[in-house]
N, C-alpha and C positions, 0 to 999 in steps of 0.2 A: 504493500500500500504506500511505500515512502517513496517510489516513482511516479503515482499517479498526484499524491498532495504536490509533488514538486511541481507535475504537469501543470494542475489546477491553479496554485497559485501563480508560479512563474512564467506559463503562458498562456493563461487565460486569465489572471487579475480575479482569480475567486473569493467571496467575502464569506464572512463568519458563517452567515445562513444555509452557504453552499459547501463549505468544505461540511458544515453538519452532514448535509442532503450526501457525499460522497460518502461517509462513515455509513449513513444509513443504509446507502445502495450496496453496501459490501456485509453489513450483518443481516440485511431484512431477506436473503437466503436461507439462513439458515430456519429463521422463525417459519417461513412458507414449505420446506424440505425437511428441515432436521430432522424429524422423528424418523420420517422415511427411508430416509439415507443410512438410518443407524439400524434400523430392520434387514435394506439391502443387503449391507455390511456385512450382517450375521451371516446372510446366504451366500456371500460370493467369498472366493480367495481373495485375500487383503490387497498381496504383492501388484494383478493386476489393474488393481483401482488405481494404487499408489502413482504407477507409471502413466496410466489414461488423464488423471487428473495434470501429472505435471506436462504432459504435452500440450493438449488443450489449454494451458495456461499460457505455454510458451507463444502458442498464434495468438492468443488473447493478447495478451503484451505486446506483442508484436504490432500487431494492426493499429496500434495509436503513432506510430511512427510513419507507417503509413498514408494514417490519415494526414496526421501533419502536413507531411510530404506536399500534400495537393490540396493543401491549405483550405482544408475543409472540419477539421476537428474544432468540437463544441463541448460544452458539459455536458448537455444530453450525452453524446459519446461515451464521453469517461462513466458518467454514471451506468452507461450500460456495462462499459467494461469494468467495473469494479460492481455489479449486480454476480455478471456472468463469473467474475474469479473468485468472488464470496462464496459462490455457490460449490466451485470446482475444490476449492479451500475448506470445506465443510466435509465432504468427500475424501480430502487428503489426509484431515487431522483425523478424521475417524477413525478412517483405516489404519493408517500409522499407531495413534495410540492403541487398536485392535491387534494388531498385526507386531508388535514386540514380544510379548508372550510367548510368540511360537520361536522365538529367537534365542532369547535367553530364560533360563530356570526363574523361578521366583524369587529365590531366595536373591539371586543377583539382580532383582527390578533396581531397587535405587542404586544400586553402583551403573548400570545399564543407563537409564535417565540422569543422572548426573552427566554422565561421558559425553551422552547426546547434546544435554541443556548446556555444557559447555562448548563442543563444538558447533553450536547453532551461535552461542556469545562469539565466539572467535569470528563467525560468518558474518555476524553484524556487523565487527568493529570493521571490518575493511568493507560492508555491503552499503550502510547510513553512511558513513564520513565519505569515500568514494564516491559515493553515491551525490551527497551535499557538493564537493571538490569538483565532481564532473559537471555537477548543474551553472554552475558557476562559473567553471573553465569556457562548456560549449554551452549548452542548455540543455532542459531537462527533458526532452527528448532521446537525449540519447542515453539518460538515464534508464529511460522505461525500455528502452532497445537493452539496455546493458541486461539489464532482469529478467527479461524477458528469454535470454541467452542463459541465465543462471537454470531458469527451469529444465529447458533441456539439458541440464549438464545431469540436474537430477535425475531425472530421470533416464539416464544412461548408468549412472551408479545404481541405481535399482534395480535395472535390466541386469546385472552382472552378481545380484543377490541368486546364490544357486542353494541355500536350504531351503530342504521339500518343505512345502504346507501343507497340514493336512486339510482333507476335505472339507467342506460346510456338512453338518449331522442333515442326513437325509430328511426329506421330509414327504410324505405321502400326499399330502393337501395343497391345494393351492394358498397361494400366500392370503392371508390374512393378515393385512398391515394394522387393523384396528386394535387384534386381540395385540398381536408381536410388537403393540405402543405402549399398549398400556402393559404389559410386563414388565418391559423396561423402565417406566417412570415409577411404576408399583416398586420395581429392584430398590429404585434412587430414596423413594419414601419410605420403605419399610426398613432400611438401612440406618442408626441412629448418624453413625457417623457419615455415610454419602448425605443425609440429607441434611445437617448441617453447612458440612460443603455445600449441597446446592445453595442455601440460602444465602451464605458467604457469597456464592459467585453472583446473587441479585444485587449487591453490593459495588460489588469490583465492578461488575459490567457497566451500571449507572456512570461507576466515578471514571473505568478508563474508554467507554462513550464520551463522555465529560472534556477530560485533558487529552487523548486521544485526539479528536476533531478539532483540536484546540490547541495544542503545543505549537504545532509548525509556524504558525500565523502569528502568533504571540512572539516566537522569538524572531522571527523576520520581521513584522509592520510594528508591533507594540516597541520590542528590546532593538530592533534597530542594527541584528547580527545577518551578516550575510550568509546565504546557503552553507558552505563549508566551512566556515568557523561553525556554523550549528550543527553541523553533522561530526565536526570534531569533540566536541562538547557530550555529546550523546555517547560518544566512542567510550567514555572515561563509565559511563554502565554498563557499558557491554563487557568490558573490561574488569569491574565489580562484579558483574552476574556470574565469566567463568571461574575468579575465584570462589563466587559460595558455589556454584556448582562442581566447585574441587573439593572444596571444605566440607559437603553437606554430608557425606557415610560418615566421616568421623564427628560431626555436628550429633548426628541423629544416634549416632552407638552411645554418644558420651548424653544425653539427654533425653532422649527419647523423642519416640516421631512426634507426638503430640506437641508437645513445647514447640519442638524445632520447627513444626508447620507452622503453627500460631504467632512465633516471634518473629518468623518472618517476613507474615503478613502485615503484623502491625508496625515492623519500622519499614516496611515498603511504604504503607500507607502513610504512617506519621512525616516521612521524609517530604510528599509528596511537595506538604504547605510550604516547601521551601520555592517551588515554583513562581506560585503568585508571589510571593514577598521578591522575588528578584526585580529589580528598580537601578535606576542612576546610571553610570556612565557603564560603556559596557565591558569596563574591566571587573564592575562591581556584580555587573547581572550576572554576571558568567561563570563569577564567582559561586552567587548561590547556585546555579541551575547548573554548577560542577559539582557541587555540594552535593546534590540531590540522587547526581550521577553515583556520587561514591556509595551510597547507600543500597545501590542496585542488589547490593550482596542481599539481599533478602527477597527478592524477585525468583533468584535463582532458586533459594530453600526454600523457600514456600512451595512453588511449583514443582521443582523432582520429587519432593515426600508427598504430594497431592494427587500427583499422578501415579507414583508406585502405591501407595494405600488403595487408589482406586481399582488399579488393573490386578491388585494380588485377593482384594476379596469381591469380586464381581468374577463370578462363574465365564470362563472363555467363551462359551455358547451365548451369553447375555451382554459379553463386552461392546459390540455395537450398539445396541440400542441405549446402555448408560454414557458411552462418552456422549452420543449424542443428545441426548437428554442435558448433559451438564451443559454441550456444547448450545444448546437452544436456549438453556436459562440463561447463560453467559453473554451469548448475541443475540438473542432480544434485548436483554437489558442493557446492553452496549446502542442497542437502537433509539430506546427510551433515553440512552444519557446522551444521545448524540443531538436530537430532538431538542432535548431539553438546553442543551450547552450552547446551542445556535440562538437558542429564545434566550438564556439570560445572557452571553453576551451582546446578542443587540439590548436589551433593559438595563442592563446594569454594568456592563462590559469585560473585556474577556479575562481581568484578570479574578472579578468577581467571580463568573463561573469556574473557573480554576479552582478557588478555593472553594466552592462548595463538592468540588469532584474532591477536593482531599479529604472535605469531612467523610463522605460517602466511603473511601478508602479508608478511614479508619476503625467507623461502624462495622467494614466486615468481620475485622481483626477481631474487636471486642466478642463479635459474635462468637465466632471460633474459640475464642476466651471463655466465654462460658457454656460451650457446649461442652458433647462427651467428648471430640476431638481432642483437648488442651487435653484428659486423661489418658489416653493412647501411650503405651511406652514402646512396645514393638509393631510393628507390621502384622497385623492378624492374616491369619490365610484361611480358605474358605476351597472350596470341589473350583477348579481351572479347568476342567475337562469338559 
């Protein structure tokens, strides 16, 4: 999505209202598919999804350079092409987080999700800063070409993934999506600690719909930072992220999963406020909104123990329809905070809305605070088969 905000603001002059409307066009897929997708899931092998989606993604990206090209690109456009990769991206993470199970044992989920969450931080720091650097250098065209190129790279390392998967469990009836939905969300609900999480991620979705839709513009038109100084700035998280995501097996042995989810979340969140408060010359903005960056170490633990907790007690056979499920509550509410963020920074302006997306980040934390979550000392395990 940091190709398409480039596109939007840097060559099309997009304002608050609309970079919202792009956020929206890239979650309000999932709220129209999710459930569905995560039923698919169940029935198909992961690995082919995997590869279909980054292809498809690859032309998607693709065609805005294109269009460029013959100087015919609008927001309409983009909006459709951030509809179309929300939806392909809906598809990818499901599978993905479906599809590691068959990979590695259990017992190794969070060493496995750690390895990952940190080499997706390492893919940042050179993908946002490059990324900011190249906008800057040529324009951000050639930005969305560049990303566009990363998908197929992915999906060429996928193609070259040769352990067998096993089958999807037969099934003698035709699909029944209604009953294979409600299963799943009954999994998320009748789970003390998944449904915690979900209501955690009503939180998180609100707050990072919120600053989300709302950062890039803030530090370009508000703080007055050029493309690549903002995308170097950003780097200094990605950069905190793969250290918690080095740090989080022995975080999580020496305190247990519960804490170590929960403190993660709330200095993710508590950090956020440093956003809005960034003001004055932009040795000073850059300062807090570096600040903020160092704090990312909690991004990372939050996230690898959220995701091993979930995929080690959700039965294999059910694993699509719950990430989907989280993934619907998460982007919906990512929809609602986008909505919302575009409406109070035109009322009250966008650093106001910022700060209300921090408080929104750190209600989730509390939550998790006092759920059964903060109790959890090890990974429980549950039937995988």
């Amino acid at each position: 999505m940091g190709a398409l905000q480039f596109t939007a603001i840097l060559t099309l002059d997009a304002k608050p209202v609309q970079m919202s409307g792009l956020t929206a066009a890239r979650v309000l897929p999932a709220l129209l598919f999710g459930f569905v997708i995560g039923a698919w899931v169940d029935r198909l092998r992961r690995r082919p999804i995997l590869i279909g989606a980054d292809l498809i993604r690859t032309a998607l990206l693709g065609f805005i350079p294109v269009v460029w090209y013959f100087d015919s690109l609008s927001m309409e456009q983009v909006y459709v092409v951030a509809f179309l990769h929300g939806l392909l991206t809906i598809f990818f993470g499901v599978a993905y987080r479906s599809y590691l199970p068959v990979l590695v044992s259990s017992r190794k989920l969070v060493e496995a999700n750690s390895r990952l969450s940190a080499t997706a931080s390492v893919a940042e720091i050179g993908g946002f800063s490059l990324g900011g650097w190249i906008a800057q250098a040529f324009s951000a065209i050639v930005v969305t070409a560049v990303d566009s190129a990363t998908f197929l790279v992915s999906a060429l390392f996928l193609f070259w993934i040769r352990r067998p998967e096993p089958s999807p469990a037969p099934s003698n009836s035709a699909p029944n999506f209604r009953r294979e939905i409600l299963e799943g969300l009954w999994a998320v609900i009748g789970n003390p600690a998944l449904r915690a999480i979900g209501v955690s991620k009503v939180s998180l979705g609100l707050a990072s719909g919120i600053i989300g839709s709302l950062i890039v513009l803030f530090g370009i038109e508000t703080l007055s930072f050029e493309p690549g100084m903002l995308g170097t700035i950003f780097v200094i998280g990605e950069i905190s992220s793969v250290l918690g995501a080095l740090s989080v097996g022995s975080l999580t042995h020496r305190f247990g999963l519960g804490k170590t989810l929960t403190a993660g979340f709330l200095i993710w969140g508590a950090t956020t406020f440093l956003i809005p408060l960034a003001h004055g010359p932009l040795l000073l903005a850059g300062a807090f909104l570096a600040a903020e960056q160092l704090f990312h170490v909690g991004v990372a633990i939050y996230e690898v123990n959220e995701m091993s907790l979930r995929q080690r007690i959700t039965p294999y056979r059910m694993l699509g329809r719950v990430n989907s499920s989280m993934e619907v509550i998460l982007q919906g509410a990512q929809l609602a905070g986008a909505v919302l963020g575009g409406i109070l920074a035109e009322l009250a302006g966008i650093r106001w809305a910022l700060a209300v997306g921090s408080c929104l980040m750190v209600a989730g934390g509390v939550w998790l605070l006092l759920s059964t979550v903060w109790r959890i000392g090890v990974v429980p395990e549950t039937d995988v088969s």
